[in-house]
TORPA-4810 file (N, C-alpha, C, O; in nm, 3 decimals):
<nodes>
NODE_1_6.652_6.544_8.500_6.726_6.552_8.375_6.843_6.455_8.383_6.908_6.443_8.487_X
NODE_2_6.875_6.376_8.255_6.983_6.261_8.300_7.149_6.349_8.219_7.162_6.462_8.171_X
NODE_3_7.204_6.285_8.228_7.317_6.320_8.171_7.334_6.351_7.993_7.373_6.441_7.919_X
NODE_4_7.281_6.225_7.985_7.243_6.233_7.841_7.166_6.388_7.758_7.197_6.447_7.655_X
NODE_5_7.087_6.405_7.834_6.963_6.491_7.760_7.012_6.631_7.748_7.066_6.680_7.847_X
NODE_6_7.001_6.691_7.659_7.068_6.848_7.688_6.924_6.944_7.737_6.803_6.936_7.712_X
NODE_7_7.003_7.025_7.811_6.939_7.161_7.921_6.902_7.259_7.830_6.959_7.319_7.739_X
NODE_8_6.782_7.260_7.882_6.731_7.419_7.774_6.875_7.520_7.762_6.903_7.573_7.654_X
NODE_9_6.946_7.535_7.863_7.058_7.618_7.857_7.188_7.560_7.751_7.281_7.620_7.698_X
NODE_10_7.156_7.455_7.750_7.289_7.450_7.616_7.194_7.436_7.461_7.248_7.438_7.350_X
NODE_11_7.080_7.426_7.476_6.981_7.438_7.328_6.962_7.566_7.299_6.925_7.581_7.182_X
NODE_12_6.975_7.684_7.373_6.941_7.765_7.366_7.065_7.869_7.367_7.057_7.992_7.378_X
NODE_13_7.205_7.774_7.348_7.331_7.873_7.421_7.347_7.940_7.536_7.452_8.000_7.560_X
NODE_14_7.252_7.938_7.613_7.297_8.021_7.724_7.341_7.957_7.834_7.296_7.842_7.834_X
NODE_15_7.428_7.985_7.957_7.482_7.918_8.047_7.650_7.862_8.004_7.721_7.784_8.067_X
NODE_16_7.681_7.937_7.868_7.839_7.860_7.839_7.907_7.867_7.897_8.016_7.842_7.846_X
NODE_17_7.908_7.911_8.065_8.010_7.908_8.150_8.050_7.799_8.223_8.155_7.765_8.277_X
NODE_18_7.849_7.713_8.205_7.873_7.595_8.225_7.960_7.427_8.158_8.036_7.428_8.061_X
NODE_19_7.938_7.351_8.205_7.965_7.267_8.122_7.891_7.134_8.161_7.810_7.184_8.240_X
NODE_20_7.867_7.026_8.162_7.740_6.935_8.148_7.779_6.903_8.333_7.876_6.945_8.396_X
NODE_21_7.654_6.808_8.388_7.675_6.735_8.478_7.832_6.627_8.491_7.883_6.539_8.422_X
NODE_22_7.869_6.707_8.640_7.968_6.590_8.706_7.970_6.481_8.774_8.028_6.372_8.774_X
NODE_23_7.863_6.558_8.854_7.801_6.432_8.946_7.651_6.441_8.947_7.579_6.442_8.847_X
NODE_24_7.602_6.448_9.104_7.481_6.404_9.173_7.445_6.549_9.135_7.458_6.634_9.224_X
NODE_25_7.400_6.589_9.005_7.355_6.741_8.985_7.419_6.834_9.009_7.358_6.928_9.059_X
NODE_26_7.564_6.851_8.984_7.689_6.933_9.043_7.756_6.985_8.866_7.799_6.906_8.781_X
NODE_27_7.745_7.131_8.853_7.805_7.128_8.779_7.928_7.197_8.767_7.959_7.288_8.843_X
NODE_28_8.006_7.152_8.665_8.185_7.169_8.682_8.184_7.316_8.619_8.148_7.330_8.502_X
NODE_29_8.238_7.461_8.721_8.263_7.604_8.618_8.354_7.598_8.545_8.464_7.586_8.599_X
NODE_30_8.350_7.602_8.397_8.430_7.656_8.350_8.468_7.806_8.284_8.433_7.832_8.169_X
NODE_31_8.547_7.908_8.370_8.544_7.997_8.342_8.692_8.083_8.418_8.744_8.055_8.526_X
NODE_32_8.729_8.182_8.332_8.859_8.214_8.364_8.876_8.227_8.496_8.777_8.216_8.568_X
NODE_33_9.008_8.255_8.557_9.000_8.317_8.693_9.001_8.481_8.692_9.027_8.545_8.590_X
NODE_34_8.977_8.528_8.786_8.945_8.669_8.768_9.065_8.764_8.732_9.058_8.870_8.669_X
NODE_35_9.204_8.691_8.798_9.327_8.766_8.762_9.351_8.738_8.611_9.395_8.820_8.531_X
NODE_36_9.316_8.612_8.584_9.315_8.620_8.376_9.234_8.706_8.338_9.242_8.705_8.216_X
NODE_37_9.140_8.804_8.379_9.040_8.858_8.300_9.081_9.001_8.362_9.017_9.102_8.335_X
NODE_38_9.210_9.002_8.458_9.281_9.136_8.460_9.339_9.198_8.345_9.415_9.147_8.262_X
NODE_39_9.290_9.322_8.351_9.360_9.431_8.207_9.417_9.556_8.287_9.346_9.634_8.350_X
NODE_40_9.551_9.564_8.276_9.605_9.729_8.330_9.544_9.817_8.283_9.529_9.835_8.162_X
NODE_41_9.481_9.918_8.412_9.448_10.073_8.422_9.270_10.043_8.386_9.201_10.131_8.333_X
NODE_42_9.214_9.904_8.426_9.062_9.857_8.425_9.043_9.867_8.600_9.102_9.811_8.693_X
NODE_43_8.946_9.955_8.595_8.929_9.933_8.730_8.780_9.984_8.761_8.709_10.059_8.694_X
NODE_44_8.755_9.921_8.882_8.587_9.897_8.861_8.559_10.038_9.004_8.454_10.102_9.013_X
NODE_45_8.655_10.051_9.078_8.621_10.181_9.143_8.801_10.252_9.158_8.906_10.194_9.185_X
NODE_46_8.770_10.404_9.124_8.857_10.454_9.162_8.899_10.568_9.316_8.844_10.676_9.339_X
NODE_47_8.991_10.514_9.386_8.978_10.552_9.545_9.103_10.688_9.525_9.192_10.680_9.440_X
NODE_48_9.089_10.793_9.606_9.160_10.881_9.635_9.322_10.835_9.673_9.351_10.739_9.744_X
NODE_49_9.424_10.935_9.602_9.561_10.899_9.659_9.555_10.896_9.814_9.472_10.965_9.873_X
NODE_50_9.658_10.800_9.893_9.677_10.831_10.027_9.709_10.974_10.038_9.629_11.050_10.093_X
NODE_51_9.797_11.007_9.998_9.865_11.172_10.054_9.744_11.254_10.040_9.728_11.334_10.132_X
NODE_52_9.613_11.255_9.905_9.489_11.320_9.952_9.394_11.322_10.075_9.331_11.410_10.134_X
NODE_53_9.417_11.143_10.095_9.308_11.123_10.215_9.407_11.192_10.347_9.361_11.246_10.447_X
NODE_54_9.520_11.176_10.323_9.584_11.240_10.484_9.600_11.386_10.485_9.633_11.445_10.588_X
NODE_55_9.577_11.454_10.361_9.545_11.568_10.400_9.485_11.613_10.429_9.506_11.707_10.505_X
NODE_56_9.340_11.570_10.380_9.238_11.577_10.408_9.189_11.517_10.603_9.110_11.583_10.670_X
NODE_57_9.240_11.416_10.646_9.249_11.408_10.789_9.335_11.526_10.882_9.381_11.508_10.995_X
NODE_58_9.341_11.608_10.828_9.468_11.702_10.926_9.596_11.683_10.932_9.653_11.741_10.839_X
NODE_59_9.677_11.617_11.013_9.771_11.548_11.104_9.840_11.504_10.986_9.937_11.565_10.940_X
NODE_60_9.793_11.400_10.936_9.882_11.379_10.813_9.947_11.273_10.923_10.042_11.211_10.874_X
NODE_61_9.930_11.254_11.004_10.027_11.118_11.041_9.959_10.965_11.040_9.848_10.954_11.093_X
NODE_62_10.030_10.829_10.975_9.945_10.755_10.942_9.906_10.675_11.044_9.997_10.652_11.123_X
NODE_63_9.795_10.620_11.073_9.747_10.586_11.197_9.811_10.415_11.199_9.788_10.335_11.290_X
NODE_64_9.901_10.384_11.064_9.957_10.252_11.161_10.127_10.271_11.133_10.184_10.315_11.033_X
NODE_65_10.183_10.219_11.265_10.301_10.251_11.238_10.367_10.147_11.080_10.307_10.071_11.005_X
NODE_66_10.525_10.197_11.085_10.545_10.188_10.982_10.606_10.041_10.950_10.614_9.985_10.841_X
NODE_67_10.640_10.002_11.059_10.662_9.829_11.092_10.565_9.734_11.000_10.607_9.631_10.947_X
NODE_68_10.403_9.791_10.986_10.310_9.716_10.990_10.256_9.791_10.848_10.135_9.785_10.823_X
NODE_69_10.343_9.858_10.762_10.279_9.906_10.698_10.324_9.789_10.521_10.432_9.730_10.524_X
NODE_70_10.271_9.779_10.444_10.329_9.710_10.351_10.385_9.849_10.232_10.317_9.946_10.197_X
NODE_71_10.538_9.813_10.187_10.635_9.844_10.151_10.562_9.853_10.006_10.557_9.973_9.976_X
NODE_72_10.498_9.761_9.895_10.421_9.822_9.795_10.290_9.768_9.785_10.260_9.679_9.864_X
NODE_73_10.207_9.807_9.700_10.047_9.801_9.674_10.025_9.646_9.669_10.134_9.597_9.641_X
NODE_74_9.947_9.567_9.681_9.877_9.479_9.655_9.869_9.440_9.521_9.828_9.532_9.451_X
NODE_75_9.895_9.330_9.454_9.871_9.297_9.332_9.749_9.235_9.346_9.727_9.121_9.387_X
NODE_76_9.649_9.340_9.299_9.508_9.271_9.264_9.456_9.314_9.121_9.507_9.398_9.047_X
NODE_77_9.335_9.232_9.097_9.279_9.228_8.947_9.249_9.340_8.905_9.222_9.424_8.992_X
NODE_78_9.245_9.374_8.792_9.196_9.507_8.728_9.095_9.482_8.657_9.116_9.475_8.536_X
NODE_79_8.966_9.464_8.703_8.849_9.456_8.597_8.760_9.557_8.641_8.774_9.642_8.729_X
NODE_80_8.645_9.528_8.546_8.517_9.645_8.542_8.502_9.651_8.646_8.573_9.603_8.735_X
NODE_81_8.361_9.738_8.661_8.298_9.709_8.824_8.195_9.593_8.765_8.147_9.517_8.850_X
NODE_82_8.158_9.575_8.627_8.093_9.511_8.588_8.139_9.309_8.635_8.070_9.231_8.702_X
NODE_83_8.254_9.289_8.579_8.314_9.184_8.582_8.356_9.141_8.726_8.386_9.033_8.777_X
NODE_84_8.347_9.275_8.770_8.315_9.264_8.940_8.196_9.191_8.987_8.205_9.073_9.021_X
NODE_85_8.107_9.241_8.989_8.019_9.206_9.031_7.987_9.092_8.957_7.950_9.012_9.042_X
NODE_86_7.979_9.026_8.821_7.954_8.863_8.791_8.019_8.768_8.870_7.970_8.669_8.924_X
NODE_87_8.196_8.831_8.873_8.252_8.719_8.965_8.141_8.683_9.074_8.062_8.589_9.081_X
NODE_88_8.165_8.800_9.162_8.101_8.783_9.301_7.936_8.712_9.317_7.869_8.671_9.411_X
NODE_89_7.920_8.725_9.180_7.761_8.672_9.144_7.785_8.523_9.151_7.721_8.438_9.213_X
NODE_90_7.879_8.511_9.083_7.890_8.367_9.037_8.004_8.254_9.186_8.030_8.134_9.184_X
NODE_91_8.040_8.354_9.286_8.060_8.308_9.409_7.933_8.274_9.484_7.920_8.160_9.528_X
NODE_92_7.853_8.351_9.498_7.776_8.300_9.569_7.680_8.200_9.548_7.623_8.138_9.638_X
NODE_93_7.657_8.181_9.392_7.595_8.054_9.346_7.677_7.954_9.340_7.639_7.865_9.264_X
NODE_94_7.750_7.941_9.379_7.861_7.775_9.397_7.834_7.695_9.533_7.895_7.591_9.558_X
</nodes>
């Protein structure tokens, strides 16, 4: 297929994540990053509070000291489990 010619996938609309040939059959993604397609209180699995899981262990004492512990949560994406799994789809085809 040359550059010129359009792909069953853009005659047909499908593939708009793509966008035409860059190079030697390489094509350029265009598509948000996953933290743009973050929405507060979207979340694709929901995990138990700590203070549940350590009660649930007995002891209740946390197995790393507190030196090594981080002070607040992680800022990560809030998407589906759905939008989850395309990302990760669309990682491994690159």
């Amino acid at each position: 297929m040359s550059v010129t010619e359009p792909s069953r996938s853009d005659a047909s609309g499908r593939g708009a994540a793509f966008s035409g040939a860059v190079g030697a059959g390489e094509l350029m993604v265009v598509e948000p990053l996953i933290f743009e397609r973050s929405r507060a209180e979207r979340r694709a699995v929901r995990f138990p509070s700590a203070s549940d899981v350590a009660r649930r262990a007995g002891d209740g004492q946390p197995e790393l000291p507190a030196s090594v512990r981080r002070a607040n949560a992680p800022r990560l994406p809030e998407v589906s489990e759905l939008d989850l799994l395309r990302h990760f789809n669309r990682l491994a085809h690159l």
